[in-house]
C-alpha positions as CSV (number, residue, x, y, z in Angstrom):
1,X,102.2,129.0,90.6
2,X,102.0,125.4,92.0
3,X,104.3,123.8,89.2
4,X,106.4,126.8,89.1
5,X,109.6,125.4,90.3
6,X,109.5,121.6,88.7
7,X,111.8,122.1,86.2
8,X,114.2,123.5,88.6
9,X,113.9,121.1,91.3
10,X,117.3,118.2,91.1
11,X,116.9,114.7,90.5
12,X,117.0,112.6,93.6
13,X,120.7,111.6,94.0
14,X,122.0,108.4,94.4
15,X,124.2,107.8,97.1
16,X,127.2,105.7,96.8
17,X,127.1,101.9,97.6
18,X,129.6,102.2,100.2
19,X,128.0,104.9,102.3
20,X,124.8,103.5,102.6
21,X,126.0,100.2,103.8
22,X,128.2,102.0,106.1
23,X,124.5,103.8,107.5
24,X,122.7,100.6,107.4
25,X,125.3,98.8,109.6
26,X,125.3,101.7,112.4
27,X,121.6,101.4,112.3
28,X,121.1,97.6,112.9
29,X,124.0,97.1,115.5
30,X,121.8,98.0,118.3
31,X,118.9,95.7,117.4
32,X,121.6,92.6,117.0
33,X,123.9,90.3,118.9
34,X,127.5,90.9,118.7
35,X,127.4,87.3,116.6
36,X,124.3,88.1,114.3
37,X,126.5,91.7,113.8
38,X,129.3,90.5,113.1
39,X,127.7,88.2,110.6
40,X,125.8,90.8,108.3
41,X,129.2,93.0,108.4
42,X,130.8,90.5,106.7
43,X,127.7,89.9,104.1
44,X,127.8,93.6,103.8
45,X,131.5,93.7,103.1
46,X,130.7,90.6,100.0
47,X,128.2,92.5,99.1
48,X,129.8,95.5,98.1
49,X,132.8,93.6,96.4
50,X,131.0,91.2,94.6
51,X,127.2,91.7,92.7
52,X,126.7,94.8,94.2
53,X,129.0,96.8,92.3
54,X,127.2,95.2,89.3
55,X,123.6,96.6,90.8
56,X,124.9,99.8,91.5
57,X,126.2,100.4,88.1
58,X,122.4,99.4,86.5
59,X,121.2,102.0,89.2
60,X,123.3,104.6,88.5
61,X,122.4,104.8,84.9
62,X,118.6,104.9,85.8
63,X,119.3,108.3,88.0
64,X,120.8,109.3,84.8
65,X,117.8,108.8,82.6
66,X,114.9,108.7,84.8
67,X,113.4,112.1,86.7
68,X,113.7,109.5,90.0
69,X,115.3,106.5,90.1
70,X,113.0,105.2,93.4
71,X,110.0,106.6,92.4
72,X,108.1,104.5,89.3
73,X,109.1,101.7,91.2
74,X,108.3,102.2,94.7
75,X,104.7,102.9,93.4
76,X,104.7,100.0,91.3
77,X,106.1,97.3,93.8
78,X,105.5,98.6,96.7
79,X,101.5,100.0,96.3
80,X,100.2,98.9,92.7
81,X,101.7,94.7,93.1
82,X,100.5,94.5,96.5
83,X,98.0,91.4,96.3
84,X,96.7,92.1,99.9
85,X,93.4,94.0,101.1
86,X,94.3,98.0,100.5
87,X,91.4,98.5,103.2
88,X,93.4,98.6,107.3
89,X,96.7,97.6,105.3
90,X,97.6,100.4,103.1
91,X,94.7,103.1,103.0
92,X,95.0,105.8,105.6
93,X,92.2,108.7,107.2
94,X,92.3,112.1,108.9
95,X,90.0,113.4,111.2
96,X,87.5,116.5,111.4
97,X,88.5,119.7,114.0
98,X,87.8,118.8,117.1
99,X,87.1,121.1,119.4
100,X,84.2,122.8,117.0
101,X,81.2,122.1,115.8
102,X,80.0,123.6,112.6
103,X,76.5,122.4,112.1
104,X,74.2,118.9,112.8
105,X,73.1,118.9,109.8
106,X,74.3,116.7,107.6
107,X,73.6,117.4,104.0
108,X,74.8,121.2,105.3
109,X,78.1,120.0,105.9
110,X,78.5,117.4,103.2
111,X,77.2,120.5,100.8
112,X,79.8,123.0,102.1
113,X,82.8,120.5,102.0
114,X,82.0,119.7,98.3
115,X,82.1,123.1,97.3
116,X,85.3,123.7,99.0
117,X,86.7,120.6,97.9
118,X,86.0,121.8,94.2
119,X,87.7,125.1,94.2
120,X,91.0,123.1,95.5
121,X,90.8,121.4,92.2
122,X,90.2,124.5,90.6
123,X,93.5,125.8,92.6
124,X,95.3,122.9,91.1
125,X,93.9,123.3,87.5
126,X,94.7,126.5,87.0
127,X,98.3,126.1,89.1
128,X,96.7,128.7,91.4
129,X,97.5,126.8,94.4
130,X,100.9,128.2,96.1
131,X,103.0,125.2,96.8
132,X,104.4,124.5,99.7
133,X,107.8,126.1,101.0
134,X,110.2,124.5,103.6
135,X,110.7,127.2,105.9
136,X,109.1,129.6,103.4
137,X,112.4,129.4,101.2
138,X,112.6,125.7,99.3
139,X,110.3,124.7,97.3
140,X,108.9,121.2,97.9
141,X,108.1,118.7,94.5
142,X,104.0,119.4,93.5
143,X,103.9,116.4,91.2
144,X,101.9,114.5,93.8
145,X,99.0,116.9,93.4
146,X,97.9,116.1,89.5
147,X,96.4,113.1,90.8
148,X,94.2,114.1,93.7
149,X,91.1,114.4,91.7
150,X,89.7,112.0,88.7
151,X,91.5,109.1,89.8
152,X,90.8,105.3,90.5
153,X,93.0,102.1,91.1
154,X,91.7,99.7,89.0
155,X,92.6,96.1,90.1
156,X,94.3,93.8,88.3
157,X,95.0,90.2,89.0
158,X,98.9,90.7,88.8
159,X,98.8,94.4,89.6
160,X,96.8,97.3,90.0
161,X,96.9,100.6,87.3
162,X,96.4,103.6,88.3
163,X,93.5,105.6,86.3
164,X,93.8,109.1,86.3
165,X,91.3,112.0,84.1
166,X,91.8,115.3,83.4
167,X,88.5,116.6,84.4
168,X,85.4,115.0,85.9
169,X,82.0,116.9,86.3
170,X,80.2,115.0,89.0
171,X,80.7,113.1,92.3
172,X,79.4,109.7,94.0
173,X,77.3,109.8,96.7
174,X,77.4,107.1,98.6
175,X,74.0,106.7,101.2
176,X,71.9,104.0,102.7
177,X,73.6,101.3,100.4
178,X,72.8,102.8,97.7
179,X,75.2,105.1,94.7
180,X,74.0,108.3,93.0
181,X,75.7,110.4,90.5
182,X,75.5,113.8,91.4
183,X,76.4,116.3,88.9
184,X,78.6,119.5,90.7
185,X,78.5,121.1,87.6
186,X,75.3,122.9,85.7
187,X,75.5,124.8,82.7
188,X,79.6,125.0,82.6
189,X,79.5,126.3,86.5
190,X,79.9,124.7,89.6
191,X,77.0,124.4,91.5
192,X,76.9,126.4,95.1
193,X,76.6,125.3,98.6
194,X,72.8,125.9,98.4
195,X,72.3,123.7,95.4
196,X,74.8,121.4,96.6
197,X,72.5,120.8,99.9
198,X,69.0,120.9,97.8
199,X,70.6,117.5,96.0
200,X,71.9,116.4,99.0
201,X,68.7,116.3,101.0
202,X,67.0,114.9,97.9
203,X,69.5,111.7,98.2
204,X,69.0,111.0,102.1
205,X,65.6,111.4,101.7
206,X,65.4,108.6,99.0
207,X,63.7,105.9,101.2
208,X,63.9,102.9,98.4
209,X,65.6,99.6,99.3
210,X,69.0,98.6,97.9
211,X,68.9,95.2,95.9
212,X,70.6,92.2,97.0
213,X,73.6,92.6,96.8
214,X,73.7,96.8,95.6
215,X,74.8,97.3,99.7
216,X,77.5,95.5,99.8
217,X,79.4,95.9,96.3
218,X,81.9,98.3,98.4
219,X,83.4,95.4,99.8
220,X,85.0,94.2,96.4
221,X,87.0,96.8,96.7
222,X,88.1,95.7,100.6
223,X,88.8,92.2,99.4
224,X,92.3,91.2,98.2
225,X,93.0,92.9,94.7
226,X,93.0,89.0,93.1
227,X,89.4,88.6,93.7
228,X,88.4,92.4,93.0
229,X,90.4,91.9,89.6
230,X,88.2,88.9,88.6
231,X,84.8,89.6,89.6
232,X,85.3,93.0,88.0
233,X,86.7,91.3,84.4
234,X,83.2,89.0,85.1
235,X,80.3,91.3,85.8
236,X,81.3,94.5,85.3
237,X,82.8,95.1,81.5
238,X,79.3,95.2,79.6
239,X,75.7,96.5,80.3
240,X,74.6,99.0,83.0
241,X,77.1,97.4,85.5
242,X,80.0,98.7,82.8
243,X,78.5,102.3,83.0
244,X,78.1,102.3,86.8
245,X,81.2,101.0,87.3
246,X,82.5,103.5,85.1
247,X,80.6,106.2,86.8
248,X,82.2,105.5,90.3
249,X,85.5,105.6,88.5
250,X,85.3,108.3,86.6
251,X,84.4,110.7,89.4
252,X,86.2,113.3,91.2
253,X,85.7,111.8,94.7
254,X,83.1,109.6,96.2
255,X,80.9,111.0,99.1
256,X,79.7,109.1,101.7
257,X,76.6,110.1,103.6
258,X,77.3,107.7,106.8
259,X,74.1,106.4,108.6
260,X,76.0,106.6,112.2
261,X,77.1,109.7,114.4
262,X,81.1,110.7,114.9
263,X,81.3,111.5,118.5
264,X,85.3,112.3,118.3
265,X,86.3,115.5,120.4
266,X,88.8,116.3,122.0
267,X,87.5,115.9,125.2
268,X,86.6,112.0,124.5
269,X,89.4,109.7,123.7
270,X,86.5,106.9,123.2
271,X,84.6,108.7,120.9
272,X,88.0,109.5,118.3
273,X,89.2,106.1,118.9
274,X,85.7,105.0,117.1
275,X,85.7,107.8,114.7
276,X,88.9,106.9,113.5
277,X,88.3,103.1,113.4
278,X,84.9,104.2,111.0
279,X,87.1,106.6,108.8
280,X,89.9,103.6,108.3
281,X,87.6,100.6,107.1
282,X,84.4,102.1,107.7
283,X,81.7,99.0,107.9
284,X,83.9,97.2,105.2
285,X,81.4,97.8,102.2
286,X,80.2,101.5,102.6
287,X,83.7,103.1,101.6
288,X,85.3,102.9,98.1
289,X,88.6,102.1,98.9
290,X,90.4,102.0,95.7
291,X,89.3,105.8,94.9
292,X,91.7,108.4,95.7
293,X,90.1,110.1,98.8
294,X,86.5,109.1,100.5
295,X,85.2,112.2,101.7
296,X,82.7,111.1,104.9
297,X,80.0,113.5,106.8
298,X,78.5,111.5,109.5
299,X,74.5,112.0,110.7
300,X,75.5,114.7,113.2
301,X,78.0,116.7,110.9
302,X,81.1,115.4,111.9
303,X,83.3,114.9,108.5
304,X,86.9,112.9,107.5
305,X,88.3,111.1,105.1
306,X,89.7,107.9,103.5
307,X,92.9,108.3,101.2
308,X,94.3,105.6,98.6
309,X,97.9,105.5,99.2
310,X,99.8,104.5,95.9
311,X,98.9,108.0,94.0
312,X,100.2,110.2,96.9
313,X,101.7,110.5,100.4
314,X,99.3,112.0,103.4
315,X,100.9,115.4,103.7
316,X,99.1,115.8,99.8
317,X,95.7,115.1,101.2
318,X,96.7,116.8,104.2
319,X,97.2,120.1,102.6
320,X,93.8,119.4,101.0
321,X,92.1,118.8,104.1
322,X,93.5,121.9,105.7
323,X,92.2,124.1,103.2
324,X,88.6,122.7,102.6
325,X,88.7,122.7,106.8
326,X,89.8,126.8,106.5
327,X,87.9,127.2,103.6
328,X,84.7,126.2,105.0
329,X,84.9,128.7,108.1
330,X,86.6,131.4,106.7
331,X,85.1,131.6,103.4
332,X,81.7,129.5,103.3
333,X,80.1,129.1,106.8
334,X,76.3,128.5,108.1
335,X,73.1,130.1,108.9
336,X,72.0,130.4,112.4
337,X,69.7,127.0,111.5
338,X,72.6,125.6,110.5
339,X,72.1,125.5,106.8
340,X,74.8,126.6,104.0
341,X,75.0,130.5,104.3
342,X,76.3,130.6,100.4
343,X,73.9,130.1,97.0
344,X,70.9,131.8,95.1
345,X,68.7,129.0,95.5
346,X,68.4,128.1,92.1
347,X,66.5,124.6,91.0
348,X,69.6,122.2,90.5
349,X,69.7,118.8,88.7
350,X,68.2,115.7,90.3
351,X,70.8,113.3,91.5
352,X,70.8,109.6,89.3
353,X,70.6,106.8,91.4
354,X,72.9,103.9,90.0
355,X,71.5,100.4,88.5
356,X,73.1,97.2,88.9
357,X,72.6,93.8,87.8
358,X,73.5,91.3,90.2
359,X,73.5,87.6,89.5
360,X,73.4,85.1,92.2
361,X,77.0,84.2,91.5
362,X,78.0,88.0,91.9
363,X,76.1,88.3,95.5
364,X,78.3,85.4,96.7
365,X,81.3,87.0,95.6
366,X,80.0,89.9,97.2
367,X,79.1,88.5,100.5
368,X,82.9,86.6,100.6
369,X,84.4,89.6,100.0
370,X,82.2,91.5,103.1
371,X,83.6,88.0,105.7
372,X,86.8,88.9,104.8
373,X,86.5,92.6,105.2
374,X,84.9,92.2,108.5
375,X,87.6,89.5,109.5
376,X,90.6,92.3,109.0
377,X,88.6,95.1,110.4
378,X,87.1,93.4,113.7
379,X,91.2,92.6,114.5
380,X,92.0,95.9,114.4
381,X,92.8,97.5,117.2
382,X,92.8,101.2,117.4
383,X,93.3,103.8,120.1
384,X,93.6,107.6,119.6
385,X,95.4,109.4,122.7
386,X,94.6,112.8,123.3
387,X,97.8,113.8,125.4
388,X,97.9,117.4,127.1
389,X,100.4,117.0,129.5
390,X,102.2,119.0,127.5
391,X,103.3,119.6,123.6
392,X,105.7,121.3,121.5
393,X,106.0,124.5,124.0
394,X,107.7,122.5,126.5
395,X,109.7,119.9,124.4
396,X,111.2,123.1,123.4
397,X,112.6,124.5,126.4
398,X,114.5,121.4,126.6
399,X,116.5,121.8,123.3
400,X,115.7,119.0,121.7
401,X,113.8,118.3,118.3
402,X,109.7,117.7,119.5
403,X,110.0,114.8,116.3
404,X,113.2,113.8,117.9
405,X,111.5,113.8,122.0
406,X,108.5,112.2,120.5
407,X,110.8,109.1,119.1
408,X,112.6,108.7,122.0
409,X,109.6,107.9,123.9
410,X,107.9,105.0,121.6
411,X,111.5,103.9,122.0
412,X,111.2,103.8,125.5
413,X,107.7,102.9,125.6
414,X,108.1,99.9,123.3
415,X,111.2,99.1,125.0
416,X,109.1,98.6,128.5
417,X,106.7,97.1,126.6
418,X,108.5,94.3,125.4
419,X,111.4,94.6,127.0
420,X,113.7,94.8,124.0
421,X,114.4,97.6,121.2
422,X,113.1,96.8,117.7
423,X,113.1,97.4,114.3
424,X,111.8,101.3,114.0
425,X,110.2,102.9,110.7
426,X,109.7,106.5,110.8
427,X,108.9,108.7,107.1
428,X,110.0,111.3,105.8
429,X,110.1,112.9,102.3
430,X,112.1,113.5,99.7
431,X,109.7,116.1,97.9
432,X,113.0,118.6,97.7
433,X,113.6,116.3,94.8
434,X,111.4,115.8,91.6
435,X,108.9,113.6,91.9
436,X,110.1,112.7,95.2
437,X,108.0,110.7,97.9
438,X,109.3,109.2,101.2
439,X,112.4,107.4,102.9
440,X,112.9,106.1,105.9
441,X,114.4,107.0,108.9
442,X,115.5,104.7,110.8
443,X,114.6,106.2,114.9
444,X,116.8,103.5,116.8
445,X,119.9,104.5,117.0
446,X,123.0,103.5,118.9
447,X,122.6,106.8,120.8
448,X,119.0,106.1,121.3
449,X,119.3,102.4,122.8
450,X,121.8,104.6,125.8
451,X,119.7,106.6,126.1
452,X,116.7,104.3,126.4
453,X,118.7,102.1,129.1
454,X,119.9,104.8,130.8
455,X,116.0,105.8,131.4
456,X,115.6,102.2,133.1
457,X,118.5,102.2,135.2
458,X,118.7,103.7,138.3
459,X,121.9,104.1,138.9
460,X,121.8,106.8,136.3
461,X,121.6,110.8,137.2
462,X,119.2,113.1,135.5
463,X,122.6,115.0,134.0
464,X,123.4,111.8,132.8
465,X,120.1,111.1,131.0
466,X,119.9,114.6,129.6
467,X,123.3,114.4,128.3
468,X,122.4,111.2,126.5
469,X,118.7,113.1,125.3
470,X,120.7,115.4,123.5
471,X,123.3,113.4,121.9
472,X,120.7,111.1,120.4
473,X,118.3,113.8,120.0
474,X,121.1,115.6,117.5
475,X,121.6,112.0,115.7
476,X,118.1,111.8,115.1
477,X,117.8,115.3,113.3
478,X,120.8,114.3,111.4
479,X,119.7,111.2,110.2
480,X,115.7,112.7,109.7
481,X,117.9,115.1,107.3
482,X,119.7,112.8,105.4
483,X,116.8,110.8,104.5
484,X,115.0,114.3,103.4
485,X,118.4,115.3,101.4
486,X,119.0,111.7,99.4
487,X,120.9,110.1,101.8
488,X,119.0,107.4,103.2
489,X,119.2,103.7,103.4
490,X,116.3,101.6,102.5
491,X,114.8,103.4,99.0
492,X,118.5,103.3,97.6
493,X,118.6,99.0,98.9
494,X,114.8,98.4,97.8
495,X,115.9,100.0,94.2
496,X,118.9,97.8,94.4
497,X,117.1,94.6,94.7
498,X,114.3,95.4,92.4
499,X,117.5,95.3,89.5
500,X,118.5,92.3,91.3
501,X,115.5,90.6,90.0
502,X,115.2,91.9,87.0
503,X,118.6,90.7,86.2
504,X,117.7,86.9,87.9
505,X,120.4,87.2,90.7
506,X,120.2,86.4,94.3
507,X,121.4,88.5,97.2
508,X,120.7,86.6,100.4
509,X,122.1,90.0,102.0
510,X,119.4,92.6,100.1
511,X,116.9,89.4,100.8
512,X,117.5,89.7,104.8
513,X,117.4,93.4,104.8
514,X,114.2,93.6,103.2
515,X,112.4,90.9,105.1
516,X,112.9,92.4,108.1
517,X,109.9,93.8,110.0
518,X,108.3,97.1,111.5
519,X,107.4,96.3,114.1
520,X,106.9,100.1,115.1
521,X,106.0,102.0,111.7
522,X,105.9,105.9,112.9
523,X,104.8,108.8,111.1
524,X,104.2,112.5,111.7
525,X,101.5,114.1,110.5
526,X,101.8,117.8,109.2
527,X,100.3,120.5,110.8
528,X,99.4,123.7,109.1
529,X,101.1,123.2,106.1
530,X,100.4,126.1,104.5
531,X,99.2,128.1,107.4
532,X,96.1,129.1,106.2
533,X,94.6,129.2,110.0
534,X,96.3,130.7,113.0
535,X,96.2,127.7,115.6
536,X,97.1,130.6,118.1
537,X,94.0,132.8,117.6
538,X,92.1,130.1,116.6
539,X,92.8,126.8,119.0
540,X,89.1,125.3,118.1
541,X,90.3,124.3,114.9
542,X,93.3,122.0,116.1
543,X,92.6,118.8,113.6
544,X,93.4,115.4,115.5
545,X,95.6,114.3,112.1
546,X,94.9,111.0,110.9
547,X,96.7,107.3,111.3
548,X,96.7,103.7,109.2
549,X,97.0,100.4,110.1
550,X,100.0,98.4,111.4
551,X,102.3,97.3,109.0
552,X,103.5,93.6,110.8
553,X,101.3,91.1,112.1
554,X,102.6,91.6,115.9
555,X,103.5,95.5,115.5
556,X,102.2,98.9,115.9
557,X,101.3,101.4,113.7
558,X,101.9,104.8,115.3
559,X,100.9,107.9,113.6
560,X,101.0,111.1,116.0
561,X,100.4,115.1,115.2
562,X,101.8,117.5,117.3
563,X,99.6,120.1,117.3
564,X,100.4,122.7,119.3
565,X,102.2,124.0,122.6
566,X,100.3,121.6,124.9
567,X,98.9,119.0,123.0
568,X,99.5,115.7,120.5
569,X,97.6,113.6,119.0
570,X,98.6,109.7,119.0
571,X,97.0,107.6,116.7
572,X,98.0,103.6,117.9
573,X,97.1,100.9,115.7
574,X,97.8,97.0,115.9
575,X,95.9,93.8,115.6
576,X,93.9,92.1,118.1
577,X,95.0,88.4,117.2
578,X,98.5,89.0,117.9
579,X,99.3,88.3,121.9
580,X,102.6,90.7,121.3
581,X,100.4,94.1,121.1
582,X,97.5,96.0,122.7
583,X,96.8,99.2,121.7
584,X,95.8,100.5,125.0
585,X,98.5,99.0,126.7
586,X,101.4,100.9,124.7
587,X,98.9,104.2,125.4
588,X,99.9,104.0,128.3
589,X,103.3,102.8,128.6
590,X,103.6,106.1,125.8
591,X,102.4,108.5,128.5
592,X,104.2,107.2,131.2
593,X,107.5,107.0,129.1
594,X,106.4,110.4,127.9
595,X,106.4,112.1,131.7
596,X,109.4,110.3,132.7
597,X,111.4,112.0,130.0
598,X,109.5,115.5,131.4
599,X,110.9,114.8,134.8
600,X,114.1,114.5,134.3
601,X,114.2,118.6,133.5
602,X,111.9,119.5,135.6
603,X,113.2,117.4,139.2
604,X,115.9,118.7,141.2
């Protein structure tokens, strides 16, 4: 069962203070002077022998008493006290299969999804869902899943709250500016594809006009969370805005019936760059960002989604999307017109179209909120690389980790980008431990930076570079598994200064390491997670993963599936008003860096 193993998962462990200073040193001493190095060794070494011991002490009692010392925390600071826009900063998507297409109808699709959607709840209610096994022997931590379903971040003007129900009967339909209510349940059962599609035609058929201000109410939720938190306190706590509000809230998962066409395949790099730009942000008012996942279905079929990030990491929703993806083809499917091939045709319930009242005061709050969601989303810059030069099959033959290849070259490619190393965040979880979530691995390594110079210099023989792949290839994996096994660097020193200020002392040491920048944040997205479709006999349903928005000002966000033997799937974000990045340009710097490091085993 899916909570079968909680109580016998261990607590995260908490390293000690020496060892993870020790780590931290080796990773920064390629990305510093010999002056600046020398420097924060010495800080390092005060550090540990002065208030650090202190802070270490608070810390290890917490692992004593709490189920996981980073966790509470790292949601709380890190998500929930964020002030900032959650749309492009801190929300993420995932893209539809690719290379199929199920159906151009719209309401079809939609109606099919939401069914499948519903019985993965249902998995999860009834612990029915088999959770997911490393290497088909460890268990991994299901805490992550209670919250998938029901849930809301409410904003708050000092931080958000997390609100979470145990059950929810009906969905919001987002379409044409306008919100419905749409019951999935009838008489104690859950409605069927059929029915699902009757109520869904009903809704895009609805030809009213939204009121002023009713299209645009999204974007309060795509404004910072300080003007969200006081415009909802204002208009939304009494009267028929209350119970609207409430409505969206309360739901399982908001629905939105997009008024464009997704032309992302895999044969048009274009098309998924767009797609993926319209899953992230969306027009900046027709996705609710603070629920827990949009689900989206575009005019011609094509579906995604939007996911909240403090209540869960991606792999959650990406076991999620994989099954409702499997689920629709393998269980579900269409008639030869397209339509849902699953339901009696019974009469269902008429969707309820949602009432607002919106004062003048409230449309101008409204309409600020929309500038500033069009501001962030218009400086994004996105580009989605299809790259079939190769994949996993290959990367293989060359007896290296594909995670580990695959780091090497945004190493390389940011390295001839920029022509310097920098600061490199790459995730990975600690779900082996209760209530576990993510740590970082830190990609640039001293082995790395050789390696990445030995790549530009000529001088250098293909031996030479190989020999070089390797060793920094086999630091990588171990440093990937330390972070997995409680042996990282940067949860243990966030946990550290979050006691720091609890307790009123300053440590300019923990207050550098922290403000540094990433200005490469990586992440891998899972790929058949719980194998529920047979990429080999089934290739069409390769999914193109899903990406999120750069984390500094003048850096890339890099999230990248490899999803297959020949092919992987990079998803490049960064901003358009900082003259360090472009999108495009790293592309293609990636590709280039990617080949070299092919030719190098396959020249003589």
């Amino acid at each position: 069962m899916l909570y079968s193993y909680q109580a016998s998962l261990p607590r995260l462990s908490l390293p000690s203070l020496h060892d993870t200073l020790t780590r931290y040193l080796r990773s920064v001493k390629p990305l510093e002077s010999e002056e600046d190095y020398q420097r924060l060794v010495k800080e390092a070494e005060e550090f540990e022998n002065g208030i650090g011991r202190k802070l270490q002490r608070y810390l290890w009692l917490k692992s004593w008493w709490s189920s996981n010392y980073v966790s509470d925390w790292w949601e709380e600071y890190v998500y929930l006290r964020g002030r900032q826009p959650i749309m492009v900063n801190s929300n993420y998507y995932g893209i539809d299969a690719v290379a199929i297409k199920h159906t151009e109808r719209q309401a079809s699709r939609a109606a099919n999804m939401v069914y499948a959607a519903m019985m993965f709840r249902r998995l999860i209610d009834r612990q029915e869902l088999r959770p997911i096994m490393l290497q088909n022997l460890v268990p991994l931590c299901s805490w992550q899943y209670e919250r998938m379903f029901n849930t809301t971040r409410i904003p708050g003007v000092e931080g958000d709250r997390i609100h979470h129900l145990d059950d929810s009967q009906h969905i919001i339909v987002y379409h044409n500016g306008k919100y419905y209510k749409m019951d999935v349940y009838y008489k104690s059962k859950l409605l069927l594809p059929r029915e699902l599609e009757k109520m869904l035609e009903n809704i895009i058929e609805d030809t009213t006009t939204p009121t002023e201000g009713e299209k645009y109410l999204g974007a309060l939720t795509a404004a910072d969370r300080v003007t969200w938190a006081e415009a909802r306190h204002t208009y939304f706590m009494k009267g028929i805005n209350h119970i609207s509000l409430s409505a969206i809230e309360n739901a399982a998962f908001v629905l939105v019936l997009d008024d464009e066409d997704f032309h992302g395949t895999i044969d048009n790099e274009d098309g998924l760059s767009s797609t993926g730009k319209s899953l992230l942000h969306g027009k900046g008012f027709d996705r609710w960002f603070d629920k827990s996942f949009n689900l989206i279905v575009s005019k011609n079929g094509r579906a995604g989604f939007n996911g909240e990030h403090s209540w869960a990491d991606a792999p959650v929703i990406g076991h999620f999307w994989e099954f409702v993806l499997s689920y629709e083809v393998q269980t579900l499917g269409y008639n030869e017109d397209g339509r849902v091939a699953v339901g009696n045709g019974a009469e269902p319930p008429s969707p309820l179209k949602l009432k607002w009242d919106i004062p003048d005061e409230l449309v101008t709050t409204v309409m600020k909120c929309h500038d500033t969601a069009q501001a962030l989303l218009n400086d994004l810059d996105l580009k989605i690389v299809v790259f079939k030069d190769f994949g996993k099959g290959f990367i293989k033959t060359c007896r290296v980790s594909p995670d580990a290849y695959v780091q090497l070259a945004f190493q390389l490619a940011y390295y001839r980008g920029c022509g310097r190393l920098c600061l490199t965040y790459e995730a990975s979880m600690t779900r082996l431990f209760r209530e576990g979530r993510t740590e970082t691995v830190r990609p640039v390594t001293i082995e790395s930076a050789e390696f990445v110079r030995a790549m530009n210099d000529p001088s250098k023989t293909n031996e030479e570079r190989k020999a070089l792949m390797s060793k920094a290839s086999a630091v990588h994996t171990k440093g990937y598994q330390d972070a997995m096994c409680g042996k990282g660097i940067d949860r243990h020193l966030f946990c550290l200064y979050v006691i720091s200020k609890y307790l009123e002392v300053d440590s300019p040491f923990l207050k550098e390491v922290l403000s540094e920048p990433w200005r490469l944040s990586t992440s891998q997205t899972p790929h058949g997670q719980a194998n529920l479709i047979d990429l080999r006999k089934n290739p069409e349903y390769v999914s193109a993963g899903g990406g999120f928005g750069p984390v500094a000002d003048d850096g890339y966000g890099v999230s990248y599936i490899i999803a297959g033997e020949d092919t992987i799937f990079f998803h490049i974000s960064s901003k358009r008003s900082s003259p360090e990045t472009d999108s495009s340009r790293f592309a293609q710097t990636l590709r280039q860096a990617l080949n070299d490091m092919r030719s190098i085993f396959t020249q003589k």
